[in-house]
PDB file as gemmi writes it, atoms N, CA and C in Angstrom:
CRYST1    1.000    1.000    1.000  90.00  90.00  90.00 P 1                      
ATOM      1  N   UNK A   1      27.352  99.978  15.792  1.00  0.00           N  
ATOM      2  CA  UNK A   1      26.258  99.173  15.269  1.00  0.00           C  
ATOM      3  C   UNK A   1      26.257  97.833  16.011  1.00  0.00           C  
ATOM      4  N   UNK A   2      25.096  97.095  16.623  1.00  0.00           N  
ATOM      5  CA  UNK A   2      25.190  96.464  17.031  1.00  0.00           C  
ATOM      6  C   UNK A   2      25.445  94.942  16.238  1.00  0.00           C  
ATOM      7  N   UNK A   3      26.019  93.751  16.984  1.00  0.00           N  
ATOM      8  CA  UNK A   3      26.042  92.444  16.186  1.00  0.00           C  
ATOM      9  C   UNK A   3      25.147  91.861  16.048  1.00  0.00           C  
ATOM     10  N   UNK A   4      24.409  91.684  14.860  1.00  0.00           N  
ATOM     11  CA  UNK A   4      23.148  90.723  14.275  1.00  0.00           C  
ATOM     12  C   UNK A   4      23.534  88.942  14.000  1.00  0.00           C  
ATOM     13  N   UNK A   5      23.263  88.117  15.000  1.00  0.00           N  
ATOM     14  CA  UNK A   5      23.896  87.295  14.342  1.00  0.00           C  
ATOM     15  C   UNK A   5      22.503  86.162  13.740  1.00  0.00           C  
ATOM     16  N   UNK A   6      23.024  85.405  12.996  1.00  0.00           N  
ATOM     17  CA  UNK A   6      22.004  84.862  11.881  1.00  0.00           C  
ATOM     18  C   UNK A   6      21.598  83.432  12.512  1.00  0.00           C  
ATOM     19  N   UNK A   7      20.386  83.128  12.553  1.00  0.00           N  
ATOM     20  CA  UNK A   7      20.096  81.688  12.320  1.00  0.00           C  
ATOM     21  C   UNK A   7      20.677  80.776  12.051  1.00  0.00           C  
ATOM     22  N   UNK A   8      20.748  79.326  12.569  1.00  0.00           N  
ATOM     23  CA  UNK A   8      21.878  78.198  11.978  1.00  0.00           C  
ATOM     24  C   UNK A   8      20.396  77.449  11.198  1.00  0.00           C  
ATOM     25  N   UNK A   9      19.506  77.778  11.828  1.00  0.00           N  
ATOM     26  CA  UNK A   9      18.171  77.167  10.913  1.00  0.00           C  
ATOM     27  C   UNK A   9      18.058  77.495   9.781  1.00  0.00           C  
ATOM     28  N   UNK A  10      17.741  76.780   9.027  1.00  0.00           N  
ATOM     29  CA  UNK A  10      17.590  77.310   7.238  1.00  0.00           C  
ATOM     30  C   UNK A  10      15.689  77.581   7.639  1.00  0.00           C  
ATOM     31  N   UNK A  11      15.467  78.959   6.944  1.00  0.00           N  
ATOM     32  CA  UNK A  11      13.959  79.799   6.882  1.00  0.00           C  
ATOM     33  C   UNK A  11      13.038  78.890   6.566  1.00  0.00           C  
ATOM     34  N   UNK A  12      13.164  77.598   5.658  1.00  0.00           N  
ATOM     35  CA  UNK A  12      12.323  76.743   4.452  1.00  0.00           C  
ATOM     36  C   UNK A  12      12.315  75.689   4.812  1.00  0.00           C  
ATOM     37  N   UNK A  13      11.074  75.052   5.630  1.00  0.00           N  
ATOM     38  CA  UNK A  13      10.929  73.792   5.772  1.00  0.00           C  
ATOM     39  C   UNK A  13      10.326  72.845   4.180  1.00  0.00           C  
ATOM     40  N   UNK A  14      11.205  71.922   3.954  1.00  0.00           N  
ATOM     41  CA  UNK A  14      10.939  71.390   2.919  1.00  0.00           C  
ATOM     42  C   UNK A  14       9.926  70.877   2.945  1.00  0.00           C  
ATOM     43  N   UNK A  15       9.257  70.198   1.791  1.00  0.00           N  
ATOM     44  CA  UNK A  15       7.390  70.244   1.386  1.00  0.00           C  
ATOM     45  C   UNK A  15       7.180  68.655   2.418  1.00  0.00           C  
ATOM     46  N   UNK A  16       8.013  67.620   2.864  1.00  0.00           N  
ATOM     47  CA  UNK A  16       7.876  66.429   2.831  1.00  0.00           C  
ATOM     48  C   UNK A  16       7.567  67.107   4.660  1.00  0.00           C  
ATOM     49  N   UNK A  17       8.523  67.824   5.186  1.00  0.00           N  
ATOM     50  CA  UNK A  17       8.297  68.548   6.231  1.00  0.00           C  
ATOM     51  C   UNK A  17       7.333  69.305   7.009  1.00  0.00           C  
ATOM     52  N   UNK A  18       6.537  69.465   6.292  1.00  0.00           N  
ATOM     53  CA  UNK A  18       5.213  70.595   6.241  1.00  0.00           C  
ATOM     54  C   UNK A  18       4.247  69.900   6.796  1.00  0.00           C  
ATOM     55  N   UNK A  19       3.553  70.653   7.284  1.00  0.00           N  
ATOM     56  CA  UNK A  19       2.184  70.174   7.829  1.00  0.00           C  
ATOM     57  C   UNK A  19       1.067  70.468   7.479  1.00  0.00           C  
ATOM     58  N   UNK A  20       0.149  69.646   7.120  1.00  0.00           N  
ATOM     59  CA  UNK A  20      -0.909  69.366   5.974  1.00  0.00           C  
ATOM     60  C   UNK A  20      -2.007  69.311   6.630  1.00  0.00           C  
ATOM     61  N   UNK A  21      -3.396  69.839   6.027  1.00  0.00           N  
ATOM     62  CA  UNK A  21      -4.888  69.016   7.036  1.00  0.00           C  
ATOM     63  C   UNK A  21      -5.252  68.735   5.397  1.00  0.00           C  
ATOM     64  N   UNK A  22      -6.238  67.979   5.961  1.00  0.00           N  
ATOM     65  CA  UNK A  22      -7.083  66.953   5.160  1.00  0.00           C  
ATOM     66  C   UNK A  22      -8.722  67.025   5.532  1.00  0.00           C  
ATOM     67  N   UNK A  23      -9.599  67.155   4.586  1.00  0.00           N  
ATOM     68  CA  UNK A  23     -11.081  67.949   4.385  1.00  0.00           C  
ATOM     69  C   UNK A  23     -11.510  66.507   3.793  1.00  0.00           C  
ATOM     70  N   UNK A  24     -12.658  65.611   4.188  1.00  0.00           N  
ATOM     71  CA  UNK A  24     -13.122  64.538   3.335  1.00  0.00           C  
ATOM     72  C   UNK A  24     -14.866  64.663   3.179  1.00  0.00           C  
ATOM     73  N   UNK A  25     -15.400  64.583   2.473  1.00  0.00           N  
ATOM     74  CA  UNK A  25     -16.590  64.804   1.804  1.00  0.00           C  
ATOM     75  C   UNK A  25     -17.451  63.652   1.912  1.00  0.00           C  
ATOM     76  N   UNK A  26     -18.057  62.712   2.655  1.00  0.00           N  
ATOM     77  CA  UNK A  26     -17.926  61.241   2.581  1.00  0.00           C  
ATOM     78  C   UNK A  26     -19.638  61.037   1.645  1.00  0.00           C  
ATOM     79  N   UNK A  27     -19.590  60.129   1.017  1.00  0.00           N  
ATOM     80  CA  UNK A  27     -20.443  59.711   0.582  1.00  0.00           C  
ATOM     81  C   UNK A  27     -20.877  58.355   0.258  1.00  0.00           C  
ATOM     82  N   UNK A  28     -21.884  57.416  -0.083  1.00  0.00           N  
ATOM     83  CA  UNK A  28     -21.899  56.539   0.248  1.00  0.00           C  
ATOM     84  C   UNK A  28     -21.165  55.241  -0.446  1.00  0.00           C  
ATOM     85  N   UNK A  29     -20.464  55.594  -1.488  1.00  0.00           N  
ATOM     86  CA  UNK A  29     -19.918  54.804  -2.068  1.00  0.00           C  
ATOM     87  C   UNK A  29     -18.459  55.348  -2.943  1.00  0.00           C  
ATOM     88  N   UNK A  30     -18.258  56.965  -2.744  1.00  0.00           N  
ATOM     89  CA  UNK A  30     -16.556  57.365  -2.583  1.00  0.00           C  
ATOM     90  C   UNK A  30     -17.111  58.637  -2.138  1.00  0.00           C  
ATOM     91  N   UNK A  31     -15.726  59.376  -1.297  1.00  0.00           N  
ATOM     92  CA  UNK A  31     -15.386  59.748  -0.659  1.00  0.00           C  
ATOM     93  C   UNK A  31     -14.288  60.738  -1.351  1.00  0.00           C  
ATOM     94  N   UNK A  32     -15.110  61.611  -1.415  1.00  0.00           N  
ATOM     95  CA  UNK A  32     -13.984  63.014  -1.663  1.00  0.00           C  
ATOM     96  C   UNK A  32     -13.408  63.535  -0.857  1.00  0.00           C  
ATOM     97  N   UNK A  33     -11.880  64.094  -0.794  1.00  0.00           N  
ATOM     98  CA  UNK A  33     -11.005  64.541   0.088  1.00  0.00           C  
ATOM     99  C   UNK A  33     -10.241  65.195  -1.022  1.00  0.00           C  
ATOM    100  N   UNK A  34      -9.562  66.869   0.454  1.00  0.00           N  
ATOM    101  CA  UNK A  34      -8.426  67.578  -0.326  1.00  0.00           C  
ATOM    102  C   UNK A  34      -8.164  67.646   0.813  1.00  0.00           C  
ATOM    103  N   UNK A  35      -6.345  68.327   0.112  1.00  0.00           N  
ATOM    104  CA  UNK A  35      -5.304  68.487   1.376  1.00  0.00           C  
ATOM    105  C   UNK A  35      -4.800  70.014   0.784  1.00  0.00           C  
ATOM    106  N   UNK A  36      -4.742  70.501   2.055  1.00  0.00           N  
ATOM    107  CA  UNK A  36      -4.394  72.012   2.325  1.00  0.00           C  
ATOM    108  C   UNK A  36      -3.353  72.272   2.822  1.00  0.00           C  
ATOM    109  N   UNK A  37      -2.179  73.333   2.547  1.00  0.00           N  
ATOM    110  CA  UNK A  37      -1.050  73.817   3.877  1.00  0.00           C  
ATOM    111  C   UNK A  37      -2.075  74.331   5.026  1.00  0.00           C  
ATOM    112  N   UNK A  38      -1.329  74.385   6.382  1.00  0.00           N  
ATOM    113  CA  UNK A  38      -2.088  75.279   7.005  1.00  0.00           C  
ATOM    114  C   UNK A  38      -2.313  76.347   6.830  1.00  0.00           C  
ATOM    115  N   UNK A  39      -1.835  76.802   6.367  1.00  0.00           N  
ATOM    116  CA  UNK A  39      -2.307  78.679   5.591  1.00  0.00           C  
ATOM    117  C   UNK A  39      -3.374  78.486   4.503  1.00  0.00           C  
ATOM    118  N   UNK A  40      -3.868  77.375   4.144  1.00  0.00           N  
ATOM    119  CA  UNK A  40      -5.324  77.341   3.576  1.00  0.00           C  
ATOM    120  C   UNK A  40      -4.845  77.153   2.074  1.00  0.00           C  
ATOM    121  N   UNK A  41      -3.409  77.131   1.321  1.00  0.00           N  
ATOM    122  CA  UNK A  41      -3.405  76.910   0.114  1.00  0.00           C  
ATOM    123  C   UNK A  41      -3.485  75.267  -0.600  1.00  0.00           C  
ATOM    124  N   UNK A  42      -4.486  74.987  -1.373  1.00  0.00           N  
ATOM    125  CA  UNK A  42      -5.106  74.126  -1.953  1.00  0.00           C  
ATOM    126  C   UNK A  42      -3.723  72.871  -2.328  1.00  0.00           C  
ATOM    127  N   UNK A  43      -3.815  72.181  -2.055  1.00  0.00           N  
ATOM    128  CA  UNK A  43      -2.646  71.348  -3.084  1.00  0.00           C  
ATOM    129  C   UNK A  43      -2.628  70.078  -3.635  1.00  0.00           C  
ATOM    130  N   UNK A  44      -4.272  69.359  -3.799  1.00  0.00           N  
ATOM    131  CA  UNK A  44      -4.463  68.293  -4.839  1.00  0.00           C  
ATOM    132  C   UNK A  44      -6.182  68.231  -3.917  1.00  0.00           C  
ATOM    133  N   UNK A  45      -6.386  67.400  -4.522  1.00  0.00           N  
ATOM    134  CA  UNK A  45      -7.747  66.894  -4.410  1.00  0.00           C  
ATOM    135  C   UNK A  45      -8.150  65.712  -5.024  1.00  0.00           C  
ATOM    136  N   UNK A  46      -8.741  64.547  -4.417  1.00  0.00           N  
ATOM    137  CA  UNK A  46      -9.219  63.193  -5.089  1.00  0.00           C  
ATOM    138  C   UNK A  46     -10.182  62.512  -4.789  1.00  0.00           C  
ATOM    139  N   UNK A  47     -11.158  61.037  -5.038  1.00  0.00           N  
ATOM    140  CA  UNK A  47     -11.984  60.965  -4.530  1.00  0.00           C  
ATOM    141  C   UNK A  47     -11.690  59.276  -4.464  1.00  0.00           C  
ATOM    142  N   UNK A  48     -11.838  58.756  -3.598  1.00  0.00           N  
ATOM    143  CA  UNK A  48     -11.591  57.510  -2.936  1.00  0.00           C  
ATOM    144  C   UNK A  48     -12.770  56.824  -2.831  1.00  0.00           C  
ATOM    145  N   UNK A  49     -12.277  55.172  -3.277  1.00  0.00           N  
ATOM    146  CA  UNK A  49     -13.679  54.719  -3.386  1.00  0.00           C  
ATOM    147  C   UNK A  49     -13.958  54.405  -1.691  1.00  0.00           C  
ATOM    148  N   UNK A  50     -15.241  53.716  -0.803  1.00  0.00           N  
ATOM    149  CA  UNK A  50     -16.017  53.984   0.551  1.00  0.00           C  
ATOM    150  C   UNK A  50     -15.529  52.439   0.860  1.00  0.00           C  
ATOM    151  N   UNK A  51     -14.195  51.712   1.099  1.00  0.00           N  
ATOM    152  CA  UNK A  51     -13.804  50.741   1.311  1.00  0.00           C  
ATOM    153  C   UNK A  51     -12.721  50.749   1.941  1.00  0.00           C  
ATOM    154  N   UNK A  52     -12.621  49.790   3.208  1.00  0.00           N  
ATOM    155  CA  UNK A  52     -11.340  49.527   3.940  1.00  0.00           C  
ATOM    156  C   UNK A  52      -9.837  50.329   2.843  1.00  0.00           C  
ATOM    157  N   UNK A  53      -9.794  49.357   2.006  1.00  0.00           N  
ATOM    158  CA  UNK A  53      -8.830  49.881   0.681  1.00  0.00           C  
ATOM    159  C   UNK A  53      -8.872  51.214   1.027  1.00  0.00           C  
ATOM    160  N   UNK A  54      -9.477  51.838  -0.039  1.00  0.00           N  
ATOM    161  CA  UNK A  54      -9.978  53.113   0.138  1.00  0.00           C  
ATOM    162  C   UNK A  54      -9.773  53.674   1.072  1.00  0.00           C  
ATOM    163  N   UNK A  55      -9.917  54.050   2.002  1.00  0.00           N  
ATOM    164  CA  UNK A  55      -9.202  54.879   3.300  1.00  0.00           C  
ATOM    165  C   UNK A  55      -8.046  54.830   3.489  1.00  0.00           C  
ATOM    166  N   UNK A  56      -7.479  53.612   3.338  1.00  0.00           N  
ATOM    167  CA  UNK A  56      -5.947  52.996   3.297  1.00  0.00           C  
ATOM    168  C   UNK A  56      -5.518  54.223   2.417  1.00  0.00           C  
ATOM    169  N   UNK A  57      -5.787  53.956   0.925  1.00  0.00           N  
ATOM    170  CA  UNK A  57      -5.209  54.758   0.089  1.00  0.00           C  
ATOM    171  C   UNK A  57      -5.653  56.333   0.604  1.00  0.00           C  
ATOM    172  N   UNK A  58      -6.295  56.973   0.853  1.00  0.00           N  
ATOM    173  CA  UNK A  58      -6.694  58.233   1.359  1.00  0.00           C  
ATOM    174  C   UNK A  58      -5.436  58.589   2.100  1.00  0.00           C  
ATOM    175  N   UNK A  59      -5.627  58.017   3.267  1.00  0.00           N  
ATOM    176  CA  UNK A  59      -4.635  58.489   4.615  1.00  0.00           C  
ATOM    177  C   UNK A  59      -3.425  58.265   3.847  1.00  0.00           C  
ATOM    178  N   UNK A  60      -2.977  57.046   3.016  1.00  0.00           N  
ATOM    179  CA  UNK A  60      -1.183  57.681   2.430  1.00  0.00           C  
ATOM    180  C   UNK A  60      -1.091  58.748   1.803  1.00  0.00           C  
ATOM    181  N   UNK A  61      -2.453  58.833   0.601  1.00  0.00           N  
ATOM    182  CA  UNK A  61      -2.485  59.894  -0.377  1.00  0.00           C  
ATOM    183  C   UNK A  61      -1.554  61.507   0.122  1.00  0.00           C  
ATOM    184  N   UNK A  62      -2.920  61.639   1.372  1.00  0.00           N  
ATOM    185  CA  UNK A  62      -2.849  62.642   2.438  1.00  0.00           C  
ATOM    186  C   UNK A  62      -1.574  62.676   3.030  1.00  0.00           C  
ATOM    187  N   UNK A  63      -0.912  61.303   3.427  1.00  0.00           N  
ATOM    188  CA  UNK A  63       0.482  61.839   4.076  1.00  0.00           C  
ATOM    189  C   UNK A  63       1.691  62.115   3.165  1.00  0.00           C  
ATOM    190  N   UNK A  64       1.596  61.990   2.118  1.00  0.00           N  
ATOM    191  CA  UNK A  64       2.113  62.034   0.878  1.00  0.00           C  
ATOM    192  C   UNK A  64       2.858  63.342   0.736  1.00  0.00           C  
ATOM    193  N   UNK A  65       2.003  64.438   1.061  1.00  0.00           N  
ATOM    194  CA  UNK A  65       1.728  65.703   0.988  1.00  0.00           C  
ATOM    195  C   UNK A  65       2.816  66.814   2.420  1.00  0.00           C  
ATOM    196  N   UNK A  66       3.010  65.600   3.619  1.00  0.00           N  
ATOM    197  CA  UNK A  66       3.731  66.121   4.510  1.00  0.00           C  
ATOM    198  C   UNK A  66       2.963  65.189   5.887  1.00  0.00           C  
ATOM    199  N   UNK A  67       3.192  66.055   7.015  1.00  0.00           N  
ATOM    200  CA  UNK A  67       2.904  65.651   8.193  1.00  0.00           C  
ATOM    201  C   UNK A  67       1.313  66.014   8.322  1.00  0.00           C  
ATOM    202  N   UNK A  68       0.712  65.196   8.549  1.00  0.00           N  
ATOM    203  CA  UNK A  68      -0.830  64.994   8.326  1.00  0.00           C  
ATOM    204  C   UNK A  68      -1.144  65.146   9.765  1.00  0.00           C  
ATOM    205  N   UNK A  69      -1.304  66.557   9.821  1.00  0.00           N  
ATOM    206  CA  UNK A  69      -1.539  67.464  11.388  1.00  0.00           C  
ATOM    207  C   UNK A  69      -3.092  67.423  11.435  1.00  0.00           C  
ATOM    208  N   UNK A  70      -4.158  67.035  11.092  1.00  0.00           N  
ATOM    209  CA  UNK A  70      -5.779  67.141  11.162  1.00  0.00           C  
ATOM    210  C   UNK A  70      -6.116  67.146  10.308  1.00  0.00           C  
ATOM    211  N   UNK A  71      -7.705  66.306  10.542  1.00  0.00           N  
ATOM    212  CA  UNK A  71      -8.298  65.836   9.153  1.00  0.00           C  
ATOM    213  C   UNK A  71      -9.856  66.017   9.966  1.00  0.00           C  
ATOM    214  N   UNK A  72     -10.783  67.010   8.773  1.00  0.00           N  
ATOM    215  CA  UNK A  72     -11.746  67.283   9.125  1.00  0.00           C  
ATOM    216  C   UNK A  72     -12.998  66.554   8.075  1.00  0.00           C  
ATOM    217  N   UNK A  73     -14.336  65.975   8.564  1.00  0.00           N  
ATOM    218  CA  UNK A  73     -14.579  64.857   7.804  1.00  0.00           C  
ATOM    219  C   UNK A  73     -16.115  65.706   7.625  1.00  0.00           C  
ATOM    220  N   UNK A  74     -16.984  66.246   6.791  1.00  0.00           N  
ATOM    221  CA  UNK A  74     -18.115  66.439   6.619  1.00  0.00           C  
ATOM    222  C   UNK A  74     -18.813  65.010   6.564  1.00  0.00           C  
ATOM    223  N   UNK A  75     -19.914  65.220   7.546  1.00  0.00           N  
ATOM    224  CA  UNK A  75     -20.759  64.478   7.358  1.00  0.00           C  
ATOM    225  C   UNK A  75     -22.088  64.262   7.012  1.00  0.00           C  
ATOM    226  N   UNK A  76     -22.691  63.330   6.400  1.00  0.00           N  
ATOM    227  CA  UNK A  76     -23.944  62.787   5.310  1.00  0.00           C  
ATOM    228  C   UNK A  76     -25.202  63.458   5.956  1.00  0.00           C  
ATOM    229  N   UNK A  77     -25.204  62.906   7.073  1.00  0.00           N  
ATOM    230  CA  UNK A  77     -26.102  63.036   7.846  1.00  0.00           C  
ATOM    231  C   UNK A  77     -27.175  62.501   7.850  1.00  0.00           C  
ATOM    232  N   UNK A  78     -26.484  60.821   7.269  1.00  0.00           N  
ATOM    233  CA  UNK A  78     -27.384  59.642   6.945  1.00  0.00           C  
ATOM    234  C   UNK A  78     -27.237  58.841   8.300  1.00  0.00           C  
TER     235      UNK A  78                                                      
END                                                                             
């Protein structure tokens, strides 16, 4: 039988580890956003008010979640 030898990597990158995208909804006075794994599973959602602030808090919200690999922004089309 041949020798199988094992990984020194552990299988499970922990959640702080992970890589996240971010979906924002913008509108003219807040701004809805969710954050996804890349495999598309859902994992909070919020809506930010349309101010310097506001984005501030967005983008930590979002990195909160892991490594904030892309962020896709629908737009108004105002």
């Amino acid at each position: 039988m041949p020798n199988i030898t094992q990984p020194t990597a552990p299988c499970h990158i922990p959640a702080a580890a992970e890589e996240v995208l971010l979906g924002a909804d913008t509108h003219k006075d807040v701004h809805a956003a969710a954050v996804v794994t890349v495999l598309g599973a859902a994992l909070d959602g919020r809506s930010f008010p349309a101010t310097t602030e506001g984005y501030r808090q967005l983008v930590a919200w979002a990195r909160s979640f892991g490594g904030l690999r892309r962020a896709g922004v629908e737009c108004t089309g105002s």
